[in-house]
C-alpha positions as CSV (number, residue, x, y, z in Angstrom):
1,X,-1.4,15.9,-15.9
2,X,0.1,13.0,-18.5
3,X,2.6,11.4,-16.6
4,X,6.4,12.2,-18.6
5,X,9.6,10.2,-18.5
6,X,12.6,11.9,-19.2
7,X,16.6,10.2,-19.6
8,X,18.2,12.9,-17.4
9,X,21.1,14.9,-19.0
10,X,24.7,13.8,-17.5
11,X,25.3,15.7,-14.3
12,X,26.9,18.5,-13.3
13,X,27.8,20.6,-10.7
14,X,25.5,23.1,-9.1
15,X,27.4,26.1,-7.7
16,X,26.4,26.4,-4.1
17,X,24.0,23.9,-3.8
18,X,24.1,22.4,-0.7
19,X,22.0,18.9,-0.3
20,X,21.5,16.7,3.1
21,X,20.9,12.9,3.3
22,X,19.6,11.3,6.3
23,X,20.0,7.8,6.8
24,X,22.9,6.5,5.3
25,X,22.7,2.9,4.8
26,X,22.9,0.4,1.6
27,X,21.0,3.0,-0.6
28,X,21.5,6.3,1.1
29,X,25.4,6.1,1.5
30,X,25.6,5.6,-2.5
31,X,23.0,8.0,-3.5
32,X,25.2,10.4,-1.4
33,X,28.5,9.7,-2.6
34,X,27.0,9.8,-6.4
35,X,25.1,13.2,-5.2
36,X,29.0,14.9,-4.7
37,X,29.6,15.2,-8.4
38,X,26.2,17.6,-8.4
39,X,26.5,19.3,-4.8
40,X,28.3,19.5,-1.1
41,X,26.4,16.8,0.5
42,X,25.6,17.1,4.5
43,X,24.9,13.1,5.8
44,X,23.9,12.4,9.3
45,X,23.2,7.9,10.5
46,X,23.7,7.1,13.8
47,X,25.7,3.9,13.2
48,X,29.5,5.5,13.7
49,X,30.8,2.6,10.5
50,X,28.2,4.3,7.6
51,X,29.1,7.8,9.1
52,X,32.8,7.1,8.8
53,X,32.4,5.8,4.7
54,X,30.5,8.4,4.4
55,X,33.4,10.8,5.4
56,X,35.7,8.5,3.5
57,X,33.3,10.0,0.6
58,X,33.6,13.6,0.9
59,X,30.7,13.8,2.1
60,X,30.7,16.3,5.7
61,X,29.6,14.0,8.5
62,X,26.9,15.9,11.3
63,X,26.4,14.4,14.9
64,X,22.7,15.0,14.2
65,X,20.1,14.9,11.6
66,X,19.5,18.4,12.5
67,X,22.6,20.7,12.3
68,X,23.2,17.7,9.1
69,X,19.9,19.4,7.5
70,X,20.2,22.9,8.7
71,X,22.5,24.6,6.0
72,X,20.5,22.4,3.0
73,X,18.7,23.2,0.3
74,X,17.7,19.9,-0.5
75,X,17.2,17.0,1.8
76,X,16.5,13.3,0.8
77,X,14.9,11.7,3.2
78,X,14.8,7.9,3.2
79,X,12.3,6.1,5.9
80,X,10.7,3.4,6.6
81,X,7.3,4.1,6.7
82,X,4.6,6.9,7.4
83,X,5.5,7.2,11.5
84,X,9.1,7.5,10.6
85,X,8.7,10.2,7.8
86,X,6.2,12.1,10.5
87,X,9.0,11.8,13.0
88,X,11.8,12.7,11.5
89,X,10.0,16.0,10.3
90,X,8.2,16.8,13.2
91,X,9.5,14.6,16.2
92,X,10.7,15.9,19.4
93,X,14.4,16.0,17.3
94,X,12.4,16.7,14.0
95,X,14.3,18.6,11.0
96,X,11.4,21.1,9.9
97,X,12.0,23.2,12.5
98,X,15.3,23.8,11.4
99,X,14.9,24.2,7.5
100,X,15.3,27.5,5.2
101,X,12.2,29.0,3.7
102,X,12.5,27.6,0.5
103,X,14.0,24.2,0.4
104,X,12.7,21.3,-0.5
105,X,12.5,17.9,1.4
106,X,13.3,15.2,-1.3
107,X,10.9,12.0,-0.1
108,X,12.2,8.6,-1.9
109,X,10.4,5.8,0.2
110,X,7.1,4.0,-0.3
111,X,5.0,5.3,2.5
112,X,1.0,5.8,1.0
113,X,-0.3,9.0,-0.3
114,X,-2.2,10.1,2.6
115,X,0.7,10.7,5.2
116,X,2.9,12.6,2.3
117,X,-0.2,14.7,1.5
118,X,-0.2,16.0,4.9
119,X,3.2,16.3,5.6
120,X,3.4,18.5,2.7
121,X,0.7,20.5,3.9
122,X,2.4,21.1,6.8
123,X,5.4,21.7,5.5
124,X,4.0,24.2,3.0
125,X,3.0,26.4,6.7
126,X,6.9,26.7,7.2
127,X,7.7,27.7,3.3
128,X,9.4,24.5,2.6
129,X,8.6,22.3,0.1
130,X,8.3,18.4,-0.9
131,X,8.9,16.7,-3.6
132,X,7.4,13.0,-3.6
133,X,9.9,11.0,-5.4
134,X,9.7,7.2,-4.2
135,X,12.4,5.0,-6.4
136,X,13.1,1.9,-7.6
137,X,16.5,0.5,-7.8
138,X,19.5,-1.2,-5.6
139,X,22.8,-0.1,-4.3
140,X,25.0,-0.6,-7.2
141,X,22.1,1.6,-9.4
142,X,21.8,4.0,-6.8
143,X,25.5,4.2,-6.5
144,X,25.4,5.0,-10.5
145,X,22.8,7.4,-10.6
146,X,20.4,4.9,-12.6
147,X,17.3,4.7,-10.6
148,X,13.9,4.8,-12.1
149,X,12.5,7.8,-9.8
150,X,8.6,8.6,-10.0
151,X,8.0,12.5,-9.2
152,X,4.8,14.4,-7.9
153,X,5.7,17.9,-6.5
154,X,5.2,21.7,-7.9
155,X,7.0,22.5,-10.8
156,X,8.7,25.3,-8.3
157,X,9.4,22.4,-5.4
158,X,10.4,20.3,-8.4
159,X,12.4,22.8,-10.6
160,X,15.1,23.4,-6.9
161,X,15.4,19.5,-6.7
162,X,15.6,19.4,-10.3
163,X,19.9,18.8,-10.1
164,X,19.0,16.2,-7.1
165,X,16.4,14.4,-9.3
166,X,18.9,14.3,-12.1
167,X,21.7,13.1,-10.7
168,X,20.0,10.3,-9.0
169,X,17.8,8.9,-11.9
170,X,18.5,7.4,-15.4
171,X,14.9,7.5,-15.8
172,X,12.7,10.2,-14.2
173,X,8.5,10.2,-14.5
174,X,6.8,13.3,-13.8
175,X,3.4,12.1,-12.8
176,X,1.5,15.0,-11.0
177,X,1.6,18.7,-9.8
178,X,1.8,17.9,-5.7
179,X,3.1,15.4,-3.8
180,X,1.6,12.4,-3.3
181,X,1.0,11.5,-6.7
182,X,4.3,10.2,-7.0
183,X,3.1,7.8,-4.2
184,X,-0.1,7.0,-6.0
185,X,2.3,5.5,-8.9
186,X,4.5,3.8,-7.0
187,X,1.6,2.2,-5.2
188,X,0.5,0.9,-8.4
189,X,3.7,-0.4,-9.7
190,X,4.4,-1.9,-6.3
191,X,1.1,-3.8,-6.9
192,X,2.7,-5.3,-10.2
193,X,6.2,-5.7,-8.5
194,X,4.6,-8.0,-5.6
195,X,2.4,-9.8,-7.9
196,X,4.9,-10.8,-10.3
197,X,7.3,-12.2,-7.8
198,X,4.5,-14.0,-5.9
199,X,3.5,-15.5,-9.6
200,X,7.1,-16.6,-10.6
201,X,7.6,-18.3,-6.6
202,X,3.8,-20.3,-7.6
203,X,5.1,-21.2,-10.7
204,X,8.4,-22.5,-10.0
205,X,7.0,-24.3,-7.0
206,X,4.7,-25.7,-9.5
207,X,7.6,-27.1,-11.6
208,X,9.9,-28.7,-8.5
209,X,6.5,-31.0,-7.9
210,X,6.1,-31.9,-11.4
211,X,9.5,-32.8,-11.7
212,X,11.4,-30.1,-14.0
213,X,14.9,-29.0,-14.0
214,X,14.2,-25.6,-12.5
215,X,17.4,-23.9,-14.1
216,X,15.4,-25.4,-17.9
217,X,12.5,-24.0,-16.5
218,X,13.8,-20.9,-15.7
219,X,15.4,-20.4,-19.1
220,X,12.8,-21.8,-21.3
221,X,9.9,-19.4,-19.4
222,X,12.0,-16.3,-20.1
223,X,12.1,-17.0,-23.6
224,X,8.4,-16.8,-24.3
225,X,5.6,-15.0,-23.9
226,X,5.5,-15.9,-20.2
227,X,8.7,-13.8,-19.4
228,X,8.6,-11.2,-17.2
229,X,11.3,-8.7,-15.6
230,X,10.2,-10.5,-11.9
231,X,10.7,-13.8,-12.8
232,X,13.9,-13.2,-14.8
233,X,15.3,-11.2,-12.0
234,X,14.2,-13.1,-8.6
235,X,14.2,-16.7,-10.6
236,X,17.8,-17.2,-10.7
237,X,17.8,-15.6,-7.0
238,X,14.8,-17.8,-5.8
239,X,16.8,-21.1,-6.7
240,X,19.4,-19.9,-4.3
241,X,17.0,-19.5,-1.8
242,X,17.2,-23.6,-0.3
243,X,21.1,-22.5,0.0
244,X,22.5,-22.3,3.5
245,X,22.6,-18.5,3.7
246,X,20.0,-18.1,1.2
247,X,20.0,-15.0,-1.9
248,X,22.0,-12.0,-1.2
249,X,19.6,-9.8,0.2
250,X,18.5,-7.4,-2.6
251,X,15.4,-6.5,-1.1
252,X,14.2,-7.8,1.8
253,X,10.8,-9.8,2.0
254,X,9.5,-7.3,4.4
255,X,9.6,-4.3,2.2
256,X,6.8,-6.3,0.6
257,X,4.7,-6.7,3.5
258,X,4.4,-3.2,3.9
259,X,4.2,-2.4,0.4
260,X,1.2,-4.6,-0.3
261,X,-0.3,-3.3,2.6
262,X,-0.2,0.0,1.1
263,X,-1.7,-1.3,-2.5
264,X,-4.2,-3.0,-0.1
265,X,-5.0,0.3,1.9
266,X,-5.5,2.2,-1.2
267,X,-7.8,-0.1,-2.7
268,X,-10.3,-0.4,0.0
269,X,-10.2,3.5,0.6
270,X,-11.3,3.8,-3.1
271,X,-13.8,0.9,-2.7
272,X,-11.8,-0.7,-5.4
273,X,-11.3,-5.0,-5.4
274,X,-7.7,-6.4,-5.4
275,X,-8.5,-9.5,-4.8
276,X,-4.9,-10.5,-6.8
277,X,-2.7,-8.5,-4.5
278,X,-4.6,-9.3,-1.5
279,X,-3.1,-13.5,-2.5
280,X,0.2,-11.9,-3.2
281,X,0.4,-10.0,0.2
282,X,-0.8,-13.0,2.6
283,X,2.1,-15.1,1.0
284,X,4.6,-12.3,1.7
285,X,3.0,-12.6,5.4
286,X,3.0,-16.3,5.4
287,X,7.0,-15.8,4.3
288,X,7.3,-13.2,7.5
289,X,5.4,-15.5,9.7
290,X,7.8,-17.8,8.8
291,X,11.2,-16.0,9.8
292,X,11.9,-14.7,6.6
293,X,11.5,-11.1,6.7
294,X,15.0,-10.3,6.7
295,X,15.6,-12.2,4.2
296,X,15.6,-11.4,0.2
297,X,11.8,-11.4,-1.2
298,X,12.8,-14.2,-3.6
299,X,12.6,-16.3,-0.7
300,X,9.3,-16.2,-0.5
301,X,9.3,-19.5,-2.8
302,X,9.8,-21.2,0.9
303,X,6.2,-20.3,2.0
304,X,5.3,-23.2,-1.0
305,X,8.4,-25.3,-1.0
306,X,10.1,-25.6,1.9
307,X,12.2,-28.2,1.4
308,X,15.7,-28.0,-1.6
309,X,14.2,-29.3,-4.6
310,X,14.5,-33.1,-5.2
311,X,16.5,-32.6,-8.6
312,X,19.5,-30.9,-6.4
């Protein structure tokens, strides 16, 4: 199938649809409060401050993730990783049990295409559906409904989670019939993603030893052909990083770790070299080694330059 982007039409409400988020932290909370203007939204976290913004929101608060998913169409499920998305399905307290024939679950992390594959599968047993949706995007943008959103799913699973998909995304990429292919792209842009920022932390290393004015620098690379979205977005963030409390954390270094651990997985389960993200994942390990998981990926200029720049 040829992958298509779409600009989704302004939302709308959906008489009587009836959506669930679990998890609802810095991007779940304002994907939910943006997902009222389209549906009555169901939220369930077990921190008791996000649940109580949450119902600040309009949105109806649950003690559980189950009775918060029980009366759902759609759930958007936001996890960690492959173990948590197995878990929170199919756990000792796992929602499937507790879904309607016919809804969808809405999958918006970066887990690998081989653990959505089979949690579709099962899913599919029960008469439930998934859409694999990962996104790209912070909190403001999720907040806005202006997240890029990559979509592999059944045009049935993807035409019920259609006002969802819509309401979330300025831009929306249909790149396959069944879920996991919405992995299999994201995997490949997360490649690019980890690359670039790994490239703009080498080269502005580079510059602090030869001397530059790293704010120059900054400006006179993104106005040639050596510009890229990376190193105009984590550049300004990465000369904050020798600060005392570092970048605001964006996107934390970690998120990397296991991102590039998925590109790498893919590429040696299709016998396929990546001998680029392979560099760019050992300096986001270096960066974890080093203390800085939790803190934003641009600070992964610290694994090469430790120390503030001279100039400052």
């Amino acid at each position: 199938m040829t992958a298509t982007a779409v600009t989704p039409e302004t939302s709308t409400p959906t008489e009587g649809l009836s959506v669930c988020v679990l998890g609802l932290g810095a991007m779940g909370l304002p994907m939910a409060q943006n997902l009222t203007t389209v549906a009555t939204v169901h939220g369930f976290d077990p921190a008791a401050a996000r649940a109580e913004l949450a119902a600040s929101s309009g949105i109806t608060v649950h003690p559980d993730a189950r009775s918060a998913a029980a009366p759902a169409d759609v759930v958007l499920l936001a996890v960690r990783d492959g173990a948590q998305l197995s878990e929170s399905l199919f756990g000792e307290n796992g929602i499937a049990e507790v879904l309607s024939a016919g809804s969808v679950v809405l999958m918006t992390s970066t887990v690998g295409m081989g653990v959505v594959v089979e949690a579709a599968e099962k899913l599919a047993e029960l008469g439930i559906g998934l859409v694999d949706a990962p996104l790209s995007g912070g909190p403001a943008r999720a907040g806005a409904g202006d997240l890029l959103v990559v979509v592999g799913g059944t045009p049935s699973d993807r035409e019920k989670a259609q006002p969802v998909l819509d309401a979330m995304s300025s831009t929306l990429v249909v790149v396959g019939d069944k879920a996991g292919d919405g992995q299999a792209m994201k995997t490949v842009n997360q490649l690019l993603c980890g690359v670039h920022i790994a490239a703009a932390a080498e080269a502005l290393a580079l510059a602090d030893k030869l001397g530059l004015d790293l704010q120059r620098t900054l400006d006179g690379l993104q106005a040639g052909a050596a510009a890229s979205f990376m190193l105009g977005n984590r550049g300004p963030r990465m000369l904050q990083a020798w600060d005392e409390d570092g970048a605001e954390v964006l996107s934390r270094l970690d998120i990397f770790v296991k991102d590039l651990g998925i590109v790498g997985k893919a590429a040696r389960e299709h016998h396929l070299a990546a001998p680029v993200a392979v560099a760019a994942e050992q300096l986001f390990l270096l960066g974890e080694a080093q203390g800085l998981g939790l803190a934003d990926d641009s600070a992964v200029i610290k694994t090469l330059a430790p120390q503030r720049p001279a100039q400052d």
